[in-house]
N, C-alpha and C positions, 0 to 999 in steps of 0.2 A: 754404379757411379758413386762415386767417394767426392763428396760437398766439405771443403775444408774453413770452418767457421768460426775467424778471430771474433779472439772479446775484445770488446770494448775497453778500455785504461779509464775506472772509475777512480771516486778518491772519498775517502773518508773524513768526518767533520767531527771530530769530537766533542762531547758536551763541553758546555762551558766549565772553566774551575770554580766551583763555589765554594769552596774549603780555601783559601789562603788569606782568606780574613784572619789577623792576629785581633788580639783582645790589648794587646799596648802592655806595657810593665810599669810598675809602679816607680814612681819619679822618685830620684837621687835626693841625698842631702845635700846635694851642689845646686840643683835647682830650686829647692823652696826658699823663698826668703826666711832671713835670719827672723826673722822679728814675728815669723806665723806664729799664730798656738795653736795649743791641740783643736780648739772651738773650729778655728781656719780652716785646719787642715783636716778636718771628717769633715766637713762642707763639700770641701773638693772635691773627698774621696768620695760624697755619696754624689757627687755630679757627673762623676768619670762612671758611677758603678748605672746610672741614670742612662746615659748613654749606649753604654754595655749592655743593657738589655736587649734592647730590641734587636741586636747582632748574636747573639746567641737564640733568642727565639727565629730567627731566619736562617740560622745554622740547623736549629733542629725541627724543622718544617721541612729542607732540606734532604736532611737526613732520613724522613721519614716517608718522603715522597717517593713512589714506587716506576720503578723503573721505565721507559718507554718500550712500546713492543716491540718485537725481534723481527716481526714481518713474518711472523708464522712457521721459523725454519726454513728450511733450504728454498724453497717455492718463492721469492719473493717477490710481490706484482713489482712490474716493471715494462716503460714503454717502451717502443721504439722510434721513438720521433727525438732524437736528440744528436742526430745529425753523425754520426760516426761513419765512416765508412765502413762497409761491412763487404768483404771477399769471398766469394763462392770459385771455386775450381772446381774443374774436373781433374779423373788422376792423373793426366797428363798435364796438371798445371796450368791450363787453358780457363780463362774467365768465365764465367757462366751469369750471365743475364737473368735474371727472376726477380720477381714480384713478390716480396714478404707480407706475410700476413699481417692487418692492422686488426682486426676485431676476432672473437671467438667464434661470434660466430658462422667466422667462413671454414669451421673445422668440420668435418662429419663424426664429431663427438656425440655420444648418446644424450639421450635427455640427463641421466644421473650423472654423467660426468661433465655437464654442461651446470649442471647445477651444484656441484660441489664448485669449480671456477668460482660459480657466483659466492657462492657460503664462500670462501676462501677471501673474497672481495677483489681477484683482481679485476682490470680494467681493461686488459689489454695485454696480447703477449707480448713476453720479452724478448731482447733479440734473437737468444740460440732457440727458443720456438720458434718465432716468424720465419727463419729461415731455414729451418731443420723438417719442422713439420710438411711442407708441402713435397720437398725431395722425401721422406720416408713414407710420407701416407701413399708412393706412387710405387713403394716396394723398393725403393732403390737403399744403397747402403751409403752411410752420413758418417764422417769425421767430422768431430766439432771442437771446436776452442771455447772455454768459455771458464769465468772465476766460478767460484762457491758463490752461492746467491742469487748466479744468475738467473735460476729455472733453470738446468739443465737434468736434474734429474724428472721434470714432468716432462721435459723435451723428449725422453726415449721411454717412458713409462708410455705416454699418453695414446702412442699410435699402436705401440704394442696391445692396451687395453683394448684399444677399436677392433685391432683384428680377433682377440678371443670374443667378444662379444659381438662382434657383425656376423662371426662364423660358429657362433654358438657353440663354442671348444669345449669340452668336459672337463673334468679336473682332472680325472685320474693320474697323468703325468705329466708334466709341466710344461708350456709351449714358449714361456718364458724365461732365458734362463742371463740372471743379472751378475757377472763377475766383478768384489772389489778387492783391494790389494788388502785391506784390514779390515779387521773387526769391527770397528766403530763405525766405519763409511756403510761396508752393510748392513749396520740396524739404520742407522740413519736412512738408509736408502728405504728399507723395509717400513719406516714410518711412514713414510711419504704415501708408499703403495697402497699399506691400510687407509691412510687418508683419504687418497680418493678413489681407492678401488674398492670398500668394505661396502657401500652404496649399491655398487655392481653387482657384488657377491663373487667379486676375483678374490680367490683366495691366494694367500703369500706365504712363503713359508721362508725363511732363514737358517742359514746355515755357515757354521762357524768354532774353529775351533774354541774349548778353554767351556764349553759347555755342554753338558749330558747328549751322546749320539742318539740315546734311546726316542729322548722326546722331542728332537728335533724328527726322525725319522717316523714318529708320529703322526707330528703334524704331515708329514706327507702324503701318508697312507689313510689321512682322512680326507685328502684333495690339496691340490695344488697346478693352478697355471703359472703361477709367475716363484720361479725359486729366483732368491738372493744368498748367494753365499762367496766366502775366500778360499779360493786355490785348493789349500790343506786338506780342509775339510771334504769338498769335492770332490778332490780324487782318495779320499778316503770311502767314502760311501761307495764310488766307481770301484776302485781297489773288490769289495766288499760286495757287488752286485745287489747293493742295496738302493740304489736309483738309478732308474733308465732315463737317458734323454734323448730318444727317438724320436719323440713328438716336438723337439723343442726345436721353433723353426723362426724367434727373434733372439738374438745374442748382444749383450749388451758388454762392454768392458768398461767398465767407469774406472777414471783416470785411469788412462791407457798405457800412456807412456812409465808408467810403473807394473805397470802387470805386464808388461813387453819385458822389460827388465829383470823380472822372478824368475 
């Protein structure tokens, strides 16, 4: 069964501008009266310079104030109570009725991946979990829609994790095998995994061109459940009968509709 799972149309709030404070310019010989002297006019200047401070000390407080968090990278707690409508289909395009998950803990996540959640601090899944995880945790297979940010990369990590660890899978060769269209999306993705798979002792290995085959195929041959890697590089190794993936029995395609297009 293929679950087809719009995102939600978020919006962005940008911080406020603190930087358009001008400091003002020094006044014309059209504006000072004829008749000032010099005595007058440092008066004024040191009134105007008087003023000017405390606009530069909030400029550079400003400046110096460190950034707000990012929300920890791709993973960002996020609820689902914000009224969207949200579409599940079967492949024939037929509606599908289901109950999204509101708290964690109606997952059958292990203790350790139940408690990195908590370390991570979220509160609650986001929508491409609530609605993803209860169609994958039943073995079925999931299309989903969803921006950057959403949580969607713990949305296919998370159930994949439960099955190597509910079925005590070895490392030797990978049961997870994560496809991205670029290099960057695969480390990024490969964060996520050490994040909350290192706990578990799921081991991850990446794979990608533009970096040494040797010690990428290293890390393999010291274990690995869950490979991440791009196209290239993949069927290089395949080319090369340097990894088997017989054992790998979750496939992930992140951003799909570009790896369809390769």
């Amino acid at each position: 069964m293929s679950s087809e799972l719009p995102a939600p149309e978020g919006s962005l709030t940008p911080p406020g501008d603190t930087g358009n404070e001008g400091s003002g310019g020094q006044p014309g010989n059209m504006d000072a009266p004829k008749d000032e002297g010099p005595d007058s006019r440092q008066e004024r200047q040191d009134d105007k310079e008087g003023e000017q401070e405390p606009r530069r000390e909030e400029r550079e407080e400003t400046a110096a104030a460190p950034p707000p968090p990012s929300g920890q990278g791709e993973a960002v707690p996020s609820g689902i109570d914000k009224g969207e409508e949200i579409k599940v289909t079967d492949p024939d395009g037929n509606l599908i009725e289901m109950q999204p998950l509101k708290h964690f803990n109606e997952c059958p996540w292990s203790t350790a991946l139940q408690a990195e959640i908590t370390k991570a601090g979220f509160e609650k899944p986001s929508q491409i979990q609530a609605y993803a995880w209860p169609i994958a945790l039943k073995g079925s297979d999931v299309v989903g829609i969803a921006a950057t940010g959403s949580g969607k990369t713990i949305a296919f990590l998370f159930p994949a994790f439960d099955h190597i660890l509910s079925n005590r899978i070895g490392s030797r060769d990978p049961t997870l095998l994560v496809l991205a269209p670029t290099r960057e999306l695969a480390v990024q993705i490969e964060k996520e995994a050490h994040r909350f798979g290192n706990s578990s002792k799921i081991m991850t290995v990446c794979a990608y061109g533009g970096a040494p085959k040797f010690e990428q195929l290293k890390q393999m041959r010291n274990g690995c459940h869950c490979l991440i890697g791009t196209p290239g590089r993949l069927n290089d190794f395949l080319e090369g009968k340097q990894v088997r993936l017989d054992q790998v029995c979750k496939v992930v395609l992140d951003e799909a509709d570009r790896m369809l297009d390769m």
